[in-house]
C-alpha positions in Angstrom: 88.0 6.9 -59.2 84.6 7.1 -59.8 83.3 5.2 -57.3 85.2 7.7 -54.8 84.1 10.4 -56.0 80.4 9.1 -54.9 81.6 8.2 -51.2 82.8 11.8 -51.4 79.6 13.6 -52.4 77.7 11.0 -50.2 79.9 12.0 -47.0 79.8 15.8 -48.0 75.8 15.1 -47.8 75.9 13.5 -44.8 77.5 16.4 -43.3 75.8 19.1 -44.6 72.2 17.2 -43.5 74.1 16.9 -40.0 74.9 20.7 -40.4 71.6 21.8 -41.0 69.8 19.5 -38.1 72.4 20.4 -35.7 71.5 24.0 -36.6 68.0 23.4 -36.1 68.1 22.4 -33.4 69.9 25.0 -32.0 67.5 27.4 -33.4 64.6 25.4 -31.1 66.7 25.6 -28.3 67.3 29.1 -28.6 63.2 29.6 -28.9 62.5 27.6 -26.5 65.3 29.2 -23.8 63.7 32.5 -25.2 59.8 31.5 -24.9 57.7 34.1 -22.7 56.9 32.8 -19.6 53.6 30.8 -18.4 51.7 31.9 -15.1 51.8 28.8 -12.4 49.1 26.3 -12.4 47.3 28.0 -9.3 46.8 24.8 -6.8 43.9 24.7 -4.0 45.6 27.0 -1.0 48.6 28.4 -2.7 47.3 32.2 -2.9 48.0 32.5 -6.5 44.2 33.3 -6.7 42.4 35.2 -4.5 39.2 33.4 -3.9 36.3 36.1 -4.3 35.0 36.9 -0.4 31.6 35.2 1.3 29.2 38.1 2.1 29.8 37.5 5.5 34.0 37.8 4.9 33.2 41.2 3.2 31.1 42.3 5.9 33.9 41.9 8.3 36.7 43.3 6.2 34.7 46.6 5.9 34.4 47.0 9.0 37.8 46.5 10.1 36.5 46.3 13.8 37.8 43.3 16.0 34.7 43.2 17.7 32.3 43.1 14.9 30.1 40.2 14.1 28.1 38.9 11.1 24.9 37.3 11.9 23.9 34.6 9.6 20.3 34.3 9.3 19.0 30.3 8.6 15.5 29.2 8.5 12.6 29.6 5.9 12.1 33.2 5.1 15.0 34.3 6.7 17.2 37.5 5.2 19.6 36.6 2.7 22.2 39.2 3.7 24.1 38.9 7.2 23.7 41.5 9.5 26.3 43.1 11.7 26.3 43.8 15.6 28.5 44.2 18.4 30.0 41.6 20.7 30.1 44.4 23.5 26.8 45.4 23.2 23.1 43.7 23.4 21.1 42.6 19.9 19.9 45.5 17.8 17.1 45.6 15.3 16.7 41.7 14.8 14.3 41.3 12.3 11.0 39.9 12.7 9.9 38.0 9.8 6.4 37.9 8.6 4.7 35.2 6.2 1.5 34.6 5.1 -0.8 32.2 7.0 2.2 31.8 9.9 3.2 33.7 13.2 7.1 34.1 13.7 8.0 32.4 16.4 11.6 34.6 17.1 15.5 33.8 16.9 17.3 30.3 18.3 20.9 30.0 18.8 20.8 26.3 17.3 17.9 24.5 14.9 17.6 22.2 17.6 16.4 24.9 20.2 14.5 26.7 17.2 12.0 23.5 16.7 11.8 23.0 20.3 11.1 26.8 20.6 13.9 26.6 23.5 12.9 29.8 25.7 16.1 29.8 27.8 18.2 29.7 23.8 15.3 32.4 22.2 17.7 35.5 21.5 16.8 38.7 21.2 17.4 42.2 22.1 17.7 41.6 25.7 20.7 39.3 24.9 24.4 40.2 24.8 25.8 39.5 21.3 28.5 36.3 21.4 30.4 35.1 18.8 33.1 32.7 17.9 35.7 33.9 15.2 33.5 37.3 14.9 30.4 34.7 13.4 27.3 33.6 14.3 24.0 31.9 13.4 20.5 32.5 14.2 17.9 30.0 13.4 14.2 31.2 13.0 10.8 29.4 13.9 7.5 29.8 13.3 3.9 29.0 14.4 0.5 28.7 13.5 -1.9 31.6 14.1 -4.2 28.9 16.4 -1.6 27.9 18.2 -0.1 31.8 19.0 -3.4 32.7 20.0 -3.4 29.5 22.2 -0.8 30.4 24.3 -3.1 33.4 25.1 0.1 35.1 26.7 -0.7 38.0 29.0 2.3 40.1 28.9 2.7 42.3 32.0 4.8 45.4 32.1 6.4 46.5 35.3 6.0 49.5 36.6 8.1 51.0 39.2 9.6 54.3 40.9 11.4 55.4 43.8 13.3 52.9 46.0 14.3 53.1 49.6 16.9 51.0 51.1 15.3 51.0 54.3 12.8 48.2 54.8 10.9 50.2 57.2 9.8 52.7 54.3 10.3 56.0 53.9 7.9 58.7 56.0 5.7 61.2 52.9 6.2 58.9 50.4 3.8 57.8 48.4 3.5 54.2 49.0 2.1 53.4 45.4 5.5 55.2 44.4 8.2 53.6 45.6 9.5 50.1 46.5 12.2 48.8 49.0 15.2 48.0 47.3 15.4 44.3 49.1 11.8 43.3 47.6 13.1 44.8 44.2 16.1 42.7 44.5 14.4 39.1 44.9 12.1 40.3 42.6 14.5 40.5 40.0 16.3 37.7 40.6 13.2 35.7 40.4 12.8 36.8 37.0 16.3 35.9 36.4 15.9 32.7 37.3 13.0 30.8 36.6 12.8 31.4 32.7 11.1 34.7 31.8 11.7 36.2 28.5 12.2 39.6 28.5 10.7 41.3 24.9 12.1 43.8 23.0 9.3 47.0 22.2 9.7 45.8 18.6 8.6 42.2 19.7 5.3 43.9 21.8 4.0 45.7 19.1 4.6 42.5 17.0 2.7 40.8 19.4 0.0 42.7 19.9 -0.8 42.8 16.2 -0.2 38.9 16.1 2.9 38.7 14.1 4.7 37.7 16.6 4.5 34.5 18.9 5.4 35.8 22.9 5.9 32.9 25.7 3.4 33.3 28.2 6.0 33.3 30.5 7.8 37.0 29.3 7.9 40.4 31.4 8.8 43.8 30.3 10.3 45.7 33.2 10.5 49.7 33.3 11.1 52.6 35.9 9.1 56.0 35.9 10.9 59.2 36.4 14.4 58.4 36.3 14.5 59.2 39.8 18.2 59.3 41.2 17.3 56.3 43.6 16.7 54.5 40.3 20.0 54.9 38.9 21.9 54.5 42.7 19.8 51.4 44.2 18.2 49.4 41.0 20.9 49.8 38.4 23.4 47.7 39.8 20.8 44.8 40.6 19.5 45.2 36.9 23.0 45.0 35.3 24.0 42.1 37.9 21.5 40.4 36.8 21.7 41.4 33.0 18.0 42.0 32.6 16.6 44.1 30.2 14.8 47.4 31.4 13.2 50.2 30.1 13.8 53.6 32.1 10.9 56.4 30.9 12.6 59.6 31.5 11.6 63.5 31.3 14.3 64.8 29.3 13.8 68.9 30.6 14.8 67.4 34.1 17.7 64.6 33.0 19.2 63.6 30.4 21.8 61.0 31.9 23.4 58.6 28.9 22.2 54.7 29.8 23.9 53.5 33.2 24.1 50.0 31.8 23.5 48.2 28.9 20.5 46.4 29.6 18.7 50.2 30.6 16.8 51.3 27.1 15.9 55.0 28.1 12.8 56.2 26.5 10.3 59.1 26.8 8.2 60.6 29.5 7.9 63.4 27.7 9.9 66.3 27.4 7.9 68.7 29.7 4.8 67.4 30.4 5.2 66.0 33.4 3.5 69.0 35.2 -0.1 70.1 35.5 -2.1 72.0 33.7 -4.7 74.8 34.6 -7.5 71.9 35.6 -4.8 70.2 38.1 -4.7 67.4 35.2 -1.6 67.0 33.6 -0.5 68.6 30.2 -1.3 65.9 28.6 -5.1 66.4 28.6 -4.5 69.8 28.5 -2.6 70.6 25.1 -3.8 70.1 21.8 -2.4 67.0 19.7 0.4 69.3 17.8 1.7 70.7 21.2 1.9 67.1 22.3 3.8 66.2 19.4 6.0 69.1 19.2 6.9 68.3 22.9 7.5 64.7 22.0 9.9 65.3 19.2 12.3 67.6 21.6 12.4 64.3 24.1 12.6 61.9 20.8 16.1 64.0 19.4 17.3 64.3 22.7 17.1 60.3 23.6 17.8 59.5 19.9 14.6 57.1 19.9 11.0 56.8 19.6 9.2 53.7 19.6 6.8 54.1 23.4 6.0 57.0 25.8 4.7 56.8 29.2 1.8 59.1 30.1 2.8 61.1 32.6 0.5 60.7 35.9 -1.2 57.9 33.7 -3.6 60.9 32.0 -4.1 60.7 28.4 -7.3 60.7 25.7 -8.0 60.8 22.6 -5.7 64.0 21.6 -3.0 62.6 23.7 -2.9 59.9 21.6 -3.5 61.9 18.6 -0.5 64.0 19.5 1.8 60.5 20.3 1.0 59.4 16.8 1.8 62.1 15.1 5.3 62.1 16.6 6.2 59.0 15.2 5.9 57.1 18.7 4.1 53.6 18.0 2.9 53.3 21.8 2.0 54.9 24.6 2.1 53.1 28.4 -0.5 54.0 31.1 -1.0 53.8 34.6 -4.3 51.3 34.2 -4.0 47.6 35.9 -3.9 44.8 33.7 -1.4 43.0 30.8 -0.8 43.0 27.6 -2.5 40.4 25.5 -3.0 40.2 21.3 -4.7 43.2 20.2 -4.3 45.7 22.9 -4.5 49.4 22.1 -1.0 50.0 21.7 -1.7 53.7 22.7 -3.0 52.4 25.8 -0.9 49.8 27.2 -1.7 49.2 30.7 0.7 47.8 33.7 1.2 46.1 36.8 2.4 48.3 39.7 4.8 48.0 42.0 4.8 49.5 45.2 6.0 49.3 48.7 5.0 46.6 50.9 4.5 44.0 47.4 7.0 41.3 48.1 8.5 38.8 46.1 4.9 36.9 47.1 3.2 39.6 45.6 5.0 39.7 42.7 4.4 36.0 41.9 0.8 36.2 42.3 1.0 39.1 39.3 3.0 37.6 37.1 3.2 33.8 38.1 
């Protein structure tokens, strides 16, 4: 009797220890089915995270414009920050880099070309931005002060007019003002092909102050006047050709936008390409602030300043007085000869072009 009794209370223990474990576990299911839930693991190209943009991403995205591209600048003492330009449109404002005890040597497309100093891979403003996935890299390079100044690059600028299409010439024209169209033509294409570079006005001034390492071989070509035959004869051989070209325009006679994207229109003044009362022109007539004030109308009207041309070549030292004091950095003559390291930048002189001067001629000029 007894001893059942004791298998009874143990079995009733049993049970009620299986009772409460059952029902504890129960309870930890219940928790556990109720528990709040736990982000993801994020893995490596799931999107879970949004991985914070490069600086050249972001400059993209803002933009929103499928033809914007981020330059990446590589090279010692090259910008940190990308810059943006335009794939259907030429370089704009590339810096040029300055550090102590070394002349910057310009932009490469590859490191390679950049310690070769690769002329024919140098990029600059003449140059047609290309990019692959809206992206690019420029790669700088430098040089020594002794061995920039042994290059001793002459830089010549170009200085032509009127064109003709007939080779005979035209009857009343000034020969020293206009050129036939054919000698213009293999003149170009001479430049085109036999490895000129072609600097920016941002590079010249560089240059002349010795910041800035030039290839003997460059050329700066421009047009005086903005004379119709410009626009209808040389144009299309200067955007064929995609060479950079400065056209020095009087803005109170035209005001034409840029035919093509390798024409950079700059000043010839507003209104002083006329004579004054001792048959000189304006410019050695007017005092530095009417100079200036003139300037500025041509300067809002082109949307630039940077370099003037003299017109008829006069100018002294209130001329360029008056060219300072409108913010324009240079001034180009009508005086033979090129431009080397420390030229007056008010006083930049040319080689011109005129009819009869062949491709022969040319060569001679400007090798």
């Amino acid at each position: 009797m007894a001893s059942g009794g004791k298998r009874r209370r143990a079995g009733l223990a049993i049970g009620i220890i299986a009772a409460v474990v059952l029902a504890g576990g129960t309870a930890a299911s219940v928790a556990w089915a109720n528990r709040p839930a736990e982000a993801p693991t994020p893995r490596a190209g799931s999107g879970v995270l949004a991985r914070p943009l490069t600086p050249v991403q972001r400059l993209i995205a803002e933009t929103g414009d499928p033809l914007a591209c981020a330059v990446t600048f590589v090279g010692e003492g090259a910008p940190v920050d990308p810059m943006l330009q335009r794939q259907d449109a030429l370089y704009r404002g590339l810096p040029i880099l300055e550090r102590p005890g070394q002349v910057f040597a310009g932009w490469y497309s590859s490191a390679a070309d950049a310690a070769a100093y690769t002329v024919a891979n140098r990029v600059n403003g003449a140059d047609p931005v290309v990019c692959v996935d809206q992206r690019i890299e420029l790669y700088a390079a430098w040089k020594t002060p002794e061995e920039n100044v042994a290059e001793n690059a002459q830089i010549p600028i170009l200085m032509y007019h009127q064109f003709t299409s007939d080779p005979e010439g035209e009857s009343g024209w000034l020969r020293g003002n206009y050129a036939y169209i054919g000698d213009f033509d293999a003149q170009m294409e001479h430049i085109a092909t036999t490895g000129f570079y072609l600097p920016t006005w941002d590079e010249l001034s560089a240059f002349i102050d010795g910041r800035l390492f030039l290839p003997a071989h460059s050329v700066i070509i421009t047009d005086d006047d903005a004379d119709q035959t410009w626009f209808d004869l040389a144009v299309p051989v200067i955007d064929r050709l995609g060479l950079l070209s400065t056209s020095f325009m009087i803005t109170s006679a035209r005001q034409d936008p840029a035919p093509s994207e390798y024409v950079l229109r700059r000043s010839h003044t507003h209104d002083m390409h006329q004579a004054g009362e001792n048959g000189k022109g304006r410019m050695v007539n007017w005092s530095a602030d009417e100079i200036a004030a003139d300037l500025n109308t041509s300067a809002e009207i082109l949307g630039v300043r940077e370099v003037i041309a003299y017109p008829y070549g006069h100018y002294n030292d209130t001329a360029k007085q008056g060219v300072a004091q409108a913010g324009f950095e240079m001034a180009r003559t009508i005086e033979p000869g090129t431009v080397s390291i420390g030229t007056d930048k008010l006083a930049l002189p040319v080689v011109r072009i005129d009819y009869g001067m062949g491709l022969d001629a040319l060569i001679k000029r400007i090798g």
